[in-house]
C-alpha positions as CSV (number, residue, x, y, z in Angstrom):
1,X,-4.3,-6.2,-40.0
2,X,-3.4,-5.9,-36.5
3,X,-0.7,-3.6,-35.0
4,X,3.1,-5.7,-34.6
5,X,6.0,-5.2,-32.7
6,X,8.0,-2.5,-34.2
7,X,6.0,-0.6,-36.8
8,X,6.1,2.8,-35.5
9,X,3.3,3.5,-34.1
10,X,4.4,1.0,-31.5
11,X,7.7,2.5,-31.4
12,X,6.3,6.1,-31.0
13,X,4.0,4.9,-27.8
14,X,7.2,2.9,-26.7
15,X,9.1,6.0,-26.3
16,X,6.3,7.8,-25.2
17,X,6.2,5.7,-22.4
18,X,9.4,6.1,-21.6
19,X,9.5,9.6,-21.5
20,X,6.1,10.2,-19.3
21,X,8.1,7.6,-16.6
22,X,11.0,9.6,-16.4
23,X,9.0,13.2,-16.1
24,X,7.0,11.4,-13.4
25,X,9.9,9.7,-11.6
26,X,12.5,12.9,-12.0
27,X,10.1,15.8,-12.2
28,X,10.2,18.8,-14.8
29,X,12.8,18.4,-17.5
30,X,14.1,19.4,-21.0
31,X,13.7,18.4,-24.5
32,X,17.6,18.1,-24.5
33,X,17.7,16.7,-20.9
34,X,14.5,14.1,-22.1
35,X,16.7,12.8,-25.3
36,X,19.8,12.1,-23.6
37,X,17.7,10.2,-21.1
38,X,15.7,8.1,-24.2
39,X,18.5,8.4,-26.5
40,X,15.9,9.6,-28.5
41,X,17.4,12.7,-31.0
42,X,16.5,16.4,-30.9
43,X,13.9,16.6,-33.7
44,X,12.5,13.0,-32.1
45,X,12.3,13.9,-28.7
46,X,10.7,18.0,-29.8
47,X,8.0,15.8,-31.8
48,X,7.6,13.6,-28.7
49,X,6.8,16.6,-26.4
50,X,4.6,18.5,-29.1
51,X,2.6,14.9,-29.3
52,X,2.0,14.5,-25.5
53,X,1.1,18.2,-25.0
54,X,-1.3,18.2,-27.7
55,X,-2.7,15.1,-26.0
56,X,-2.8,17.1,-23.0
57,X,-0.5,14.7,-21.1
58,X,2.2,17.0,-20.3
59,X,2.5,21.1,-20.0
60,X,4.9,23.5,-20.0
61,X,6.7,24.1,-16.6
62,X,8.5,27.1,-16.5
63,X,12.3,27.5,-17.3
64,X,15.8,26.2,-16.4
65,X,16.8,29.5,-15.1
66,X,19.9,29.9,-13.0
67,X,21.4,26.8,-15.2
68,X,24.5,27.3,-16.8
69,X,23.8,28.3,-20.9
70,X,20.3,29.5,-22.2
71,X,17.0,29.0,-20.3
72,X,15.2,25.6,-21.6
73,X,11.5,25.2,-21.4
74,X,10.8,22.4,-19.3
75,X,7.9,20.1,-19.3
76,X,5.9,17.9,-16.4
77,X,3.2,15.8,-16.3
78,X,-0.2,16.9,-16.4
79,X,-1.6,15.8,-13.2
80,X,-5.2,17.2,-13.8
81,X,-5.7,15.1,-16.8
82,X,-6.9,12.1,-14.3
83,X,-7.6,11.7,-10.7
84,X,-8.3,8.3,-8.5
85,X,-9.2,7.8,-4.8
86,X,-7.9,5.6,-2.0
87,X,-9.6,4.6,1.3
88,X,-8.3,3.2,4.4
89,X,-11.4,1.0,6.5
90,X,-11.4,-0.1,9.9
91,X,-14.0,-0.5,12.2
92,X,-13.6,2.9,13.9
93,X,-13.3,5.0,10.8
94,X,-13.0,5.7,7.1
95,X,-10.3,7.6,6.0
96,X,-10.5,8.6,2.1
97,X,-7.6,10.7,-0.2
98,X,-7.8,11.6,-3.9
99,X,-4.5,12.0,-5.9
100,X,-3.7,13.5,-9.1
101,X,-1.8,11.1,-11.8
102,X,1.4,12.5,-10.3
103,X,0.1,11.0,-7.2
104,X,0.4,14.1,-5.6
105,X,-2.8,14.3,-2.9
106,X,-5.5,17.0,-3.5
107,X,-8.1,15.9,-1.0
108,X,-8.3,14.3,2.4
109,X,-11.5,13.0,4.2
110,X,-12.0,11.2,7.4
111,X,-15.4,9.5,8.5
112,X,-15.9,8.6,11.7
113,X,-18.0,5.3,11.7
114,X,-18.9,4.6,15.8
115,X,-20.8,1.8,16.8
116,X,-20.5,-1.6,15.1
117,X,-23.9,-1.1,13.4
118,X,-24.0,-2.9,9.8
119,X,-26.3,-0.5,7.9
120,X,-25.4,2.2,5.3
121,X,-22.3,0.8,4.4
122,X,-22.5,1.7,0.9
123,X,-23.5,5.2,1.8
124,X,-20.8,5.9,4.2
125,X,-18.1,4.9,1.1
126,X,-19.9,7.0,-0.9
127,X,-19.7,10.1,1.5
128,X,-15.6,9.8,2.2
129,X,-14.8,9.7,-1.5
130,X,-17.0,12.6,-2.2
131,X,-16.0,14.3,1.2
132,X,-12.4,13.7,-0.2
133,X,-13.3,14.6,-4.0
134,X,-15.1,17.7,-2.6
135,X,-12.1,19.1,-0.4
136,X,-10.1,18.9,-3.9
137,X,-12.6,20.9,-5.7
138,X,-13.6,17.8,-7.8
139,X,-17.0,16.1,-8.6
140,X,-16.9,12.4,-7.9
141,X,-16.8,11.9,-11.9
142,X,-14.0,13.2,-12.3
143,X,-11.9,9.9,-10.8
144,X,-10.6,7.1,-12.5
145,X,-10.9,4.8,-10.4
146,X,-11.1,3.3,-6.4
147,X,-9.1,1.6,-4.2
148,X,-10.4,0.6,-0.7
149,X,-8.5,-1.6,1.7
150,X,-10.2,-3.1,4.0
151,X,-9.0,-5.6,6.7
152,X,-9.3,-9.9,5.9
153,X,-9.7,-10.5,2.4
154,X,-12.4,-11.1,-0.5
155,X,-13.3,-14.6,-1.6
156,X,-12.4,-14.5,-5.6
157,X,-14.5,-17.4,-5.9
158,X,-17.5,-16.2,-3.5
159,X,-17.1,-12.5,-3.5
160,X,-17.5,-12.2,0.1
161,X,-15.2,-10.7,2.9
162,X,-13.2,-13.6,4.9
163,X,-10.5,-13.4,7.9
164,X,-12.3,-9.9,9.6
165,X,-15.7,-10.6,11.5
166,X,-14.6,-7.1,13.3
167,X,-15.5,-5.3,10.0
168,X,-19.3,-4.6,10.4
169,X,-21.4,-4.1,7.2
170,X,-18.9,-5.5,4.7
171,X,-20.2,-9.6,4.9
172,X,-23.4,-8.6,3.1
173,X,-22.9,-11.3,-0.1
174,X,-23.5,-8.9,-3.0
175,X,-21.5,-5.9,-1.0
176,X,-18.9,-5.3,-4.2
177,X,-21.6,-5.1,-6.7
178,X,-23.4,-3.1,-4.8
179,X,-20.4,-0.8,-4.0
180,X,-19.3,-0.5,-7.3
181,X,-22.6,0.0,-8.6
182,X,-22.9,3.2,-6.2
183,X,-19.6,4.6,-6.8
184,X,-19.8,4.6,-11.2
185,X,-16.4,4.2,-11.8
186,X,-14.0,1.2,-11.4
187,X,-13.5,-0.3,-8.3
188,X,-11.1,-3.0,-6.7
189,X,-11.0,-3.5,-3.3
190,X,-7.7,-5.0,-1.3
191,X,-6.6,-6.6,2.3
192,X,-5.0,-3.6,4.0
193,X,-1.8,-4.8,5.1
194,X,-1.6,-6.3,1.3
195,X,-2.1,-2.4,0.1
196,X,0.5,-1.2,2.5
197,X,3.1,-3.8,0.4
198,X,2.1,-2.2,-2.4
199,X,3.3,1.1,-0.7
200,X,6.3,-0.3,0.3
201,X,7.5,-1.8,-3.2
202,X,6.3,1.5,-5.2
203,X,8.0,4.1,-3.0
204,X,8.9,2.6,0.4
205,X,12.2,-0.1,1.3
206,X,10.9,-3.1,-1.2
207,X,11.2,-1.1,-4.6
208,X,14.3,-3.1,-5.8
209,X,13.1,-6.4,-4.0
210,X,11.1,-8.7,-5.7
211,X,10.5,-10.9,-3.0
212,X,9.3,-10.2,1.0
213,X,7.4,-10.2,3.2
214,X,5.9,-7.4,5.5
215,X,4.8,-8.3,8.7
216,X,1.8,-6.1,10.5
217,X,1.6,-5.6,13.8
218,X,-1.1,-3.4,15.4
219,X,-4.2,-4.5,17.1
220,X,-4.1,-7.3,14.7
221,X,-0.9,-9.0,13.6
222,X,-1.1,-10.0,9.2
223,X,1.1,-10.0,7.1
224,X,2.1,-9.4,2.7
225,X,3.9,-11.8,0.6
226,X,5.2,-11.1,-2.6
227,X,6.7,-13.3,-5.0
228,X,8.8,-12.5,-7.8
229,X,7.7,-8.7,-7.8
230,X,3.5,-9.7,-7.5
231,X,1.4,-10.1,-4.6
232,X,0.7,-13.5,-3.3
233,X,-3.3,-13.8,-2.3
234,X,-3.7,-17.1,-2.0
235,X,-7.2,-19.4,-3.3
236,X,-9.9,-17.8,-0.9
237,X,-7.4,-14.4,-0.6
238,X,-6.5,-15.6,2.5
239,X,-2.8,-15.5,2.3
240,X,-0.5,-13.4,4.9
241,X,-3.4,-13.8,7.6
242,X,-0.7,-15.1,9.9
243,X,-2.7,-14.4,12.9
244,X,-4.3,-17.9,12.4
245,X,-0.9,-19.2,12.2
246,X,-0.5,-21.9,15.2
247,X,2.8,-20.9,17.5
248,X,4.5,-22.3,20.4
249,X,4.3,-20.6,23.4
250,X,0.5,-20.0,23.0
251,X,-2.3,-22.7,23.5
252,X,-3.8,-24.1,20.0
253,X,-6.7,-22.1,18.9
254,X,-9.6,-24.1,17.7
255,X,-12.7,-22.6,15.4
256,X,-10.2,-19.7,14.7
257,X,-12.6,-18.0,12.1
258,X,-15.5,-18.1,14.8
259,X,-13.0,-16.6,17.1
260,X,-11.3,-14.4,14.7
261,X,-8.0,-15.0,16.5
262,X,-5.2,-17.9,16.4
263,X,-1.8,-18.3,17.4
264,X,0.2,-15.4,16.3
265,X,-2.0,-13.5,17.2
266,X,-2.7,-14.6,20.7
267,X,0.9,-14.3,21.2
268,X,2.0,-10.8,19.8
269,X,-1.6,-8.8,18.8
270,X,-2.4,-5.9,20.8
271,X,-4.0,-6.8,24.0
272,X,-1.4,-9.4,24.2
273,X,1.2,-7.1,24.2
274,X,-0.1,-5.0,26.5
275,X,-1.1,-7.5,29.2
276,X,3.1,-8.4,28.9
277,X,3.8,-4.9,29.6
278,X,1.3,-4.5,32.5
279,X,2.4,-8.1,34.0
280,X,5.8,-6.0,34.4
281,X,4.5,-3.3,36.1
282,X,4.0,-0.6,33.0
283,X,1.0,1.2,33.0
284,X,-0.3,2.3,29.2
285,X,-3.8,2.2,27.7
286,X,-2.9,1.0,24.1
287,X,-0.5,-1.4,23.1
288,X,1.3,1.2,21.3
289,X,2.0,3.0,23.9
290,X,3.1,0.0,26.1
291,X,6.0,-0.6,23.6
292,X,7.2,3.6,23.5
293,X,6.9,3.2,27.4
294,X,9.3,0.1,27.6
295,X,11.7,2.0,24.9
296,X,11.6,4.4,27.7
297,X,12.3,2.4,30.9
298,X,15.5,0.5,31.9
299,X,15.3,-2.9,33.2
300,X,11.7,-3.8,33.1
301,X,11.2,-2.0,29.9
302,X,14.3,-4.0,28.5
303,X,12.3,-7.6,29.0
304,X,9.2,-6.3,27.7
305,X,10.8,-5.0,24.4
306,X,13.2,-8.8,24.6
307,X,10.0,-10.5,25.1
308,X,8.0,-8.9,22.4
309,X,11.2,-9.4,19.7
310,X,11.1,-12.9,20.7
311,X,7.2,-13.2,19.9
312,X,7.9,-11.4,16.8
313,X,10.5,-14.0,15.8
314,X,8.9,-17.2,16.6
315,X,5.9,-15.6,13.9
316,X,8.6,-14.3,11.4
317,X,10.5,-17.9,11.7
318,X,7.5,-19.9,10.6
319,X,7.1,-17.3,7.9
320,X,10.7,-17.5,6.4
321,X,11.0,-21.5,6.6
322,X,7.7,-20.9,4.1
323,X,8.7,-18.5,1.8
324,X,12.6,-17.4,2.1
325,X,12.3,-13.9,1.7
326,X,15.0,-11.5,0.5
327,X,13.7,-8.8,3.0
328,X,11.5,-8.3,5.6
329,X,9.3,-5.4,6.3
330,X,8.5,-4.3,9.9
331,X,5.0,-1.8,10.0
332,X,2.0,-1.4,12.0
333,X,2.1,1.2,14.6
334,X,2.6,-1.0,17.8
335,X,5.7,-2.5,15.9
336,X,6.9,0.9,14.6
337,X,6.6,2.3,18.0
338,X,9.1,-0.2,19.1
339,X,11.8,2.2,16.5
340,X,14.9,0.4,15.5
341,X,15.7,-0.7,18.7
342,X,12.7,-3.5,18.4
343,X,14.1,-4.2,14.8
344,X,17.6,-5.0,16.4
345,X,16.1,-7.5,18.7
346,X,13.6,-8.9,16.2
347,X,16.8,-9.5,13.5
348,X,19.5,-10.9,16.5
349,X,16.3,-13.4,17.6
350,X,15.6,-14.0,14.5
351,X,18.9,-15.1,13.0
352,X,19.2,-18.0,15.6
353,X,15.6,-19.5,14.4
354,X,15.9,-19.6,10.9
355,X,18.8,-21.3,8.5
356,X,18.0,-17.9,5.4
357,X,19.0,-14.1,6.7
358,X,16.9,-12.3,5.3
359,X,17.3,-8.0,5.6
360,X,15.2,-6.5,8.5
361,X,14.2,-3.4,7.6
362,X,11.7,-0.8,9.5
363,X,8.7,0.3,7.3
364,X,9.7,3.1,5.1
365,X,6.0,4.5,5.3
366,X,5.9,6.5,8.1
367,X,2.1,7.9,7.7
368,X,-0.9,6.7,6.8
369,X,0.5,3.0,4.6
370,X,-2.8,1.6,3.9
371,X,-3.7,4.5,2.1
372,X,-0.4,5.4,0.1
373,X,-1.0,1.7,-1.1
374,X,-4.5,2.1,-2.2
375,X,-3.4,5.1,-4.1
376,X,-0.5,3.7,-5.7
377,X,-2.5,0.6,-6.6
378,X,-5.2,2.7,-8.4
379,X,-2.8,5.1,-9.9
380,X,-0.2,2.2,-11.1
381,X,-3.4,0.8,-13.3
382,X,-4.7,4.9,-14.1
383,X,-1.4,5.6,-15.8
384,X,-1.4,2.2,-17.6
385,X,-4.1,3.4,-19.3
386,X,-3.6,7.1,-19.5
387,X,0.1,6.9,-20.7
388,X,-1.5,4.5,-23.8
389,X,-1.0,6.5,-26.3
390,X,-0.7,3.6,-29.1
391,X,-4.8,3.1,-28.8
392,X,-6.6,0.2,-30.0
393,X,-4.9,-2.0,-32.6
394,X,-5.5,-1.2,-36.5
395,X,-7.3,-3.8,-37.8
């Protein structure tokens, strides 16, 4: 018959479970220090350890020396035992990273992808996992499992790439077959700002929210909802591409997917932002820079970063009369390069447009978000099925 709640073998992978999160979340410990944490008893929690290292899930980690009392072995989680791989696409570039189960990163690749030519898109994935595998010493068969996040989103219903005609090379209609045909092991493929969410509620600002929002703002402005602790894609995964969304203060875009612009992001995208900062006489060639040289400047710096909060606002407003977040998450680097200064003026603006308050909170995420979140996405599911240890039911 099949396996039931509570007949050990459930119970033993139960507390298994339990005790791989807590050496993952608080590093190397104890038998003793591991069965006050469970509540598990010495003889359980020394058959516990003896289990997982015989299953080569966790190793011995040297000593509790300069502790009070007698040196304890201590025990960690076996990062080796399983590897994955995140990338980070844009137009410009691929950047690539493989982690051990820890999460810890081994490898680091960047491919430079000039031109807007739509050929060899396959091969170029191929070449920043392996560049990244390689620098970690590793064969590509060695990971679990990829996460790419890309910008726009993939049709569930049509499996092709919507919301980003600036992506070259990823519209081709049998691209994810193709891609996960090449690469041999499990794939799953995300909108960008929806991976650097994921980033945020794993290890970032969100982890003890189970509802908010982070808003993007780089060359693009987009955006992340999740609801009740999941991600909120939406039919065509088309959800959070607020820089459709229609705005006052900008005129109405019409045939915005022919365009690939609307009225969010007309107001507060890149080059908008930096055509508000040259219009008051500061001189910077990205829009990121435009913002750090208004944090910079007295007066005329002052309206631009005013201006820029209030643009923010009118976007975030629409947002919040939608959804009523608990939090909201500032990122993207033209955003971020505004510091909490920007946030300030983004929360006091904000406050006067919407009825809910919800917290304002810079991006926790300092470096490289997209790619944390692909990581954490393909680790989160890796460890779901490496930490297992019940197997398949007994029938």
């Amino acid at each position: 018959m099949a396996t039931t709640p509570g007949t050990p073998r459930l119970l033993r992978a139960m507390n298994d479970r339990a005790a791989l999160n807590l050496l993952l979340s608080q590093g190397p410990l104890s038998r003793t220090t591991l069965g006050n944490l469970t509540g598990l008893s010495k003889p359980t929690a020394s058959q516990l350890l003896a289990r997982l290292e015989a299953a080569h899930l966790v190793r011995p980690s040297g000593t509790s020396a300069g502790r009070p009392g007698p040196n304890a072995q201590l025990y960690e989680i076996n990062g080796e035992i399983a590897y994955v791989a995140g990338l980070d696409v844009n137009p410009a570039r691929i950047r690539a990273a493989v982690a051990d189960l820890t999460g810890k990163v081994v490898g680091r690749y960047e491919l430079a992808t000039p031109g807007r030519s739509a050929k060899g898109t396959v091969d170029r994935v191929v070449k920043a996992i392996e560049g990244a595998a390689g620098e970690a010493g590793l064969s590509r068969d060695r990971l679990r499992r990829v996460s790419i996040g890309t910008p726009g989103g993939f049709d569930p219903t049509t499996g092709r790439l919507r919301y980003a005609t600036h992506l070259p090379g990823w519209h081709a209609p049998h691209l994810l077959e193709e891609l996960a045909a090449a690469i041999a092991v499990p794939l799953e493929v995300e909108n960008d700002v929806n991976l650097a969410a994921i980033a945020e509620q794993r290890v970032g600002h969100a982890q003890q929210h189970d509802n908010f929002v982070l808003l993007w703002g780089d060359e693009g402005i987009g955006a992340a909802i999740v609801i009740n602790g999941r991600l909120h894609r939406g039919a065509t995964g088309g959800a959070g591409e607020v820089a459709f969304l229609p705005l006052p203060g900008t005129p109405l875009v019409r045939n915005v997917g022919r365009n690939n612009a609307g009225g969010f992001q007309e107001l507060a995208g890149g080059e908008p932002v930096l055509e508000l900062a040259r219009e008051h006489g500061l001189k910077a060639r990205t829009p990121e820079a435009a913002i750090a040289v208004a944090l910079q400047t007295e007066g005329v710096g002052d309206a631009v970063l005013n201006e820029f909060a209030h643009r923010l606002a009118v976007g975030l407003a629409a947002i919040v009369a939608v959804v009523d977040p608990e939090l909201i998450v500032l990122a993207g680097g033209v955003i971020t390069a505004g510091g909490e200064r920007l946030r300030e003026l983004v929360q006091d603006e904000l406050a006067d447009l919407t009825v809910p308050r919800p917290q304002l909170l810079m991006t926790a995420i300092s470096t490289d978000p997209v790619l944390s979140g692909a990581l954490q996405s393909a680790l989160s599911t890796t460890r779901d099925e490496v930490f297992d240890t019940a197997g398949p039911p007994i029938t």
